[in-house]
C-alpha positions as CSV (number, residue, x, y, z in Angstrom):
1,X,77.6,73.1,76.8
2,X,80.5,70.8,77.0
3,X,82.8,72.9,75.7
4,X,81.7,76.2,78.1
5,X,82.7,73.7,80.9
6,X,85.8,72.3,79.5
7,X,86.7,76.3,79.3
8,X,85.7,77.3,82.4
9,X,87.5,74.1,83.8
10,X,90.9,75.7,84.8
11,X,89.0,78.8,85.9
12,X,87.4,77.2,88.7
13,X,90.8,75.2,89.5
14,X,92.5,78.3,89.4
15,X,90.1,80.1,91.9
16,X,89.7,76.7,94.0
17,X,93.7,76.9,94.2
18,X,93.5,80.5,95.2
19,X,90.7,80.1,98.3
20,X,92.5,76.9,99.8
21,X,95.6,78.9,99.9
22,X,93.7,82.0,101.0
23,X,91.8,80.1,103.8
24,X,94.9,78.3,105.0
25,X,96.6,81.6,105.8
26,X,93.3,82.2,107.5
27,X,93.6,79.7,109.2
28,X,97.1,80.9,110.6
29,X,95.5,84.2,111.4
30,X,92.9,82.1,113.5
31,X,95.7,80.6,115.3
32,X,97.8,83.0,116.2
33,X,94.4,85.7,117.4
34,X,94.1,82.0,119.6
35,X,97.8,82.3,121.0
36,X,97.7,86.1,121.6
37,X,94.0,85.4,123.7
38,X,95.8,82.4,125.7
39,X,99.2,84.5,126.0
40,X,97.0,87.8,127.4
41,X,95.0,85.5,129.9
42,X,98.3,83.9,131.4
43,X,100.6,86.0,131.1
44,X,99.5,89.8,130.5
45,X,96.3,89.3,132.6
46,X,98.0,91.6,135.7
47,X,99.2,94.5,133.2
48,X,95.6,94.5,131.4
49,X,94.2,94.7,135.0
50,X,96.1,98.1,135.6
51,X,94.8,99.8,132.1
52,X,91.1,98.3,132.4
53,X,88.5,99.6,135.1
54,X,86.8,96.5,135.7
55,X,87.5,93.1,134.3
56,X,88.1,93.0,130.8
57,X,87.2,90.3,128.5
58,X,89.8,91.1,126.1
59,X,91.7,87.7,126.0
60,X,88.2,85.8,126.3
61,X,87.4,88.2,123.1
62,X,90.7,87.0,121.1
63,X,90.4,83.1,122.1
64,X,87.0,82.9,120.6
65,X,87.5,85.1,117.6
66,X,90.6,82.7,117.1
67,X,89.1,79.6,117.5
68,X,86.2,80.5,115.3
69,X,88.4,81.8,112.6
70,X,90.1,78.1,112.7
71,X,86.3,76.3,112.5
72,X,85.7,78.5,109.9
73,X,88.6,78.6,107.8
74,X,88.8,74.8,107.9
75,X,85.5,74.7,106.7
76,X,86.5,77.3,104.0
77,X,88.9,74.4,102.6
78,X,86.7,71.7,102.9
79,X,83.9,74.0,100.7
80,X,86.0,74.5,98.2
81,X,87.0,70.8,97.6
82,X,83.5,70.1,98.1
83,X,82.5,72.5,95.5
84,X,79.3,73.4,97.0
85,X,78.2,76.9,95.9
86,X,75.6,77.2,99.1
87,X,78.9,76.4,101.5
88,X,81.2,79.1,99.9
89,X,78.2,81.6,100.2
90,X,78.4,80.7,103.7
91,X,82.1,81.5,103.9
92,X,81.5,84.7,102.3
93,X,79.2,85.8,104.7
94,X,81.9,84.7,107.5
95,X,84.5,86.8,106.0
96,X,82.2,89.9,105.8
97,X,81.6,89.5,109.4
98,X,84.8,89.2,110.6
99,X,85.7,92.1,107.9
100,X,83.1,94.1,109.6
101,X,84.4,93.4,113.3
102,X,87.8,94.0,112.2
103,X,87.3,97.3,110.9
104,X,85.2,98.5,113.6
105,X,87.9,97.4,116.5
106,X,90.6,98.6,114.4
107,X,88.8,102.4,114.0
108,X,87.9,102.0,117.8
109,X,91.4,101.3,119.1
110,X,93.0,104.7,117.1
111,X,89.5,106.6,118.3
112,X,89.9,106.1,122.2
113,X,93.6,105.6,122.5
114,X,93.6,109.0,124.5
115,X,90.5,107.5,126.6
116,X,92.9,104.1,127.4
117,X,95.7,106.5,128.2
118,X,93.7,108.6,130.4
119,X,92.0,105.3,132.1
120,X,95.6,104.1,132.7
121,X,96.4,106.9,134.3
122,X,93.4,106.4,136.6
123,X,93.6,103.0,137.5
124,X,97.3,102.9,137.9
125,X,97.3,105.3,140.1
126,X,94.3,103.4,142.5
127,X,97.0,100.4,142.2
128,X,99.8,102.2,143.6
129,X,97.3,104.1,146.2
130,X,96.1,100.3,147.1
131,X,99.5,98.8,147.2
132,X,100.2,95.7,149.2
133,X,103.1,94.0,147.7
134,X,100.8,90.7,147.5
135,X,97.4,91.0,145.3
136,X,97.3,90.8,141.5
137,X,97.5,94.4,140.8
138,X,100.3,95.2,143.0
139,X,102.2,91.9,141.7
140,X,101.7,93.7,137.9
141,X,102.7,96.9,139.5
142,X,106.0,95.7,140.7
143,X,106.3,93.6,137.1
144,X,106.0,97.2,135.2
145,X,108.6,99.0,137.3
146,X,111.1,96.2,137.3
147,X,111.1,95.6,133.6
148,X,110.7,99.1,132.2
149,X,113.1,100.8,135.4
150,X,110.7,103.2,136.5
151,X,109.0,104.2,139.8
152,X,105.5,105.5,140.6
153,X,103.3,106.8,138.0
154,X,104.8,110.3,137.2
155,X,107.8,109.7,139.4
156,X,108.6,108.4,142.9
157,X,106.5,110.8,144.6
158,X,104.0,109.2,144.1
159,X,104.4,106.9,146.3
160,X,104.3,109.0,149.5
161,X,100.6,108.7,149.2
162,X,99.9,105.5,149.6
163,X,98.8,103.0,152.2
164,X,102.5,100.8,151.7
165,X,105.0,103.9,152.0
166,X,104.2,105.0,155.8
167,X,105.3,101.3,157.2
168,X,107.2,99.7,154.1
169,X,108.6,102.8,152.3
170,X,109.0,102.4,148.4
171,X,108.4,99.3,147.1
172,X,112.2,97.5,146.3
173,X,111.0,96.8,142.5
174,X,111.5,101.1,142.1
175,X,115.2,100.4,143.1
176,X,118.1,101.6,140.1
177,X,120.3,99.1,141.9
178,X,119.0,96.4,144.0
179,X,122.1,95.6,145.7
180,X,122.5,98.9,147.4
181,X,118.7,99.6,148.4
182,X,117.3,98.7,151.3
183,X,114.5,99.1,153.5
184,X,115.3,101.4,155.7
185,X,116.6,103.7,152.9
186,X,113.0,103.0,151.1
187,X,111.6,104.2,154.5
188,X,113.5,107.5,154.1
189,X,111.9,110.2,151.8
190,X,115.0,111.7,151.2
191,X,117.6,108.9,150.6
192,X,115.0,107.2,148.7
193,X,114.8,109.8,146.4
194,X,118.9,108.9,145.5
195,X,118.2,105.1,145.4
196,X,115.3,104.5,143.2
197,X,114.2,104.9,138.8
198,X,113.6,108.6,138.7
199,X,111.1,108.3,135.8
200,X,107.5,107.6,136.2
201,X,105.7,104.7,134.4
202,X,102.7,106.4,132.9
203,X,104.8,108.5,130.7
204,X,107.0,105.3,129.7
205,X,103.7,103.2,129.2
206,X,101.6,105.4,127.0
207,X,104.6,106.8,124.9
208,X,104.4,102.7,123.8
209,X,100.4,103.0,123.4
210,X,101.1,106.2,121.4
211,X,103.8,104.8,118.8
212,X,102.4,101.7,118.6
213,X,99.1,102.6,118.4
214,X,99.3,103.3,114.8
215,X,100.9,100.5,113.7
216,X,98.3,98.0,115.5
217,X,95.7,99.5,113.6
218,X,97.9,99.4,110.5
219,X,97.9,95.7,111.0
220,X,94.2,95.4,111.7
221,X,93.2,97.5,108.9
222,X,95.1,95.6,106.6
223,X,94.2,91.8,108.0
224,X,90.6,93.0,107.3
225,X,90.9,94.1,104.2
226,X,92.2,90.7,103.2
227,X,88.8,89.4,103.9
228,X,87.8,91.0,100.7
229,X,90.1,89.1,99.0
230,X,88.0,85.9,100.6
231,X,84.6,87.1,99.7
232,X,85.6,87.8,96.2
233,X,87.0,85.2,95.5
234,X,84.6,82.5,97.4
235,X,81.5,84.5,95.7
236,X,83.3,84.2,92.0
237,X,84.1,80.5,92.7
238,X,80.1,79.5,93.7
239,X,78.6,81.7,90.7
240,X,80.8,79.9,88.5
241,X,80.2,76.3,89.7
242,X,76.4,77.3,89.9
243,X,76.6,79.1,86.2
244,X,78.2,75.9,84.9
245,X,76.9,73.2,87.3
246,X,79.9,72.2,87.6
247,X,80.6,68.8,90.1
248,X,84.0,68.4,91.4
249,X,85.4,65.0,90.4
């Protein structure tokens, strides 16, 4: 019986080795799902505004997965130092989870990318028909046109719609060159029409959602799929430390 353990010895230290490494990269994942959730509530919260109908829990979603993910995956470290076979059964039912959460958010971003584009289209629209030059959404609106030069949401016509153009004209953030584009010019239909991005947002925007789209879930795909990697190997290490009783040192 000896013997078996002193065989199975470097075994278990190989596959101890293995899961610390694999649950400090883990860990990393955690952290940067945690950064991504705090970076989407500060900073993109007024662009996910414009593609969501109502108020989206998105970044609410990412901080907690994150911050779960860092719990769990310094608890997936201390199990395996601990050698406790009932902990790393634990772990292995953590990674499945998240595995399982993974894969079905990754399969439901590709699915309804053309319902995100076509709710984009909707609720961009209402923001530009709503315009104000003040709340959140028209703050994100003037944000998108600015940094990706563009103007309205299939061009600058559509702007002549809304509640802003009849008193303010088009909004200055449509301007190609800020420095000759006034308001009175924004006021005018015609000479706007010379002075402002002549390409619409929407098409701009879900061209990005449409290349990208793939690679995201690229990403996803293959971050849960590295869970398997966990579970295997935190389900090998506990049957072998329960086949061999073995008692870390």
């Amino acid at each position: 019986m000896a013997s078996r353990r002193m065989e199975t010895k470097p075994v278990i230290t190989c596959l101890k080795t293995l899961l610390i490494v694999y649950s400090f990269v883990f860990w990393i994942t955690g952290a940067i799902l945690l950064a991504v959730g705090l970076w989407g509530k500060f900073i993109l919260g007024p662009y996910i505004s414009l593609i969501a109908e109502n108020s989206t829990n998105a970044p609410y979603v990412l901080i907690g997965t994150g911050t779960t993910i860092i719990v769990f995956g310094l608890f997936g470290c201390f199990a395996t130092c601990r050698g406790s076979p009932w902990m790393l059964k634990l772990y292995a039912m953590f990674l499945s989870l998240v595995f399982l959460a993974e894969l079905v958010a990754g399969i439901s971003g590709f699915v309804f990318r053309h319902e995100i584009k076509s709710t984009f289209m909707r609720t961009y629209n209402e923001a530009i028909q709503n315009y104000n030059a003040q709340d959140e959404r028209s703050i994100a609106v003037d944000n998108i046109q600015r940094s990706l030069r563009c103007c309205g949401v299939l061009n600058y016509t559509s702007w002549f719609s809304s509640v802003y153009f009849p008193v303010n004209g088009i909004p200055p953030s449509c301007c190609a060159n800020i420095s000759d584009c006034n308001s009175s010019d924004l006021r005018n239909a015609t000479i706007a029409a010379t002075k402002v991005h002549q390409q619409g947002c929407y098409e701009l925007v879900t061209t990005f959602i449409e290349t990208n789209v793939g690679i995201i879930a690229g990403v996803t795909f293959g971050i849960a799929f590295s869970q398997l990697i966990g579970m295997l190997l935190a389900c090998c290490l506990s049957r072998f430390i329960t086949a061999n009783q073995y008692e870390m040192v």
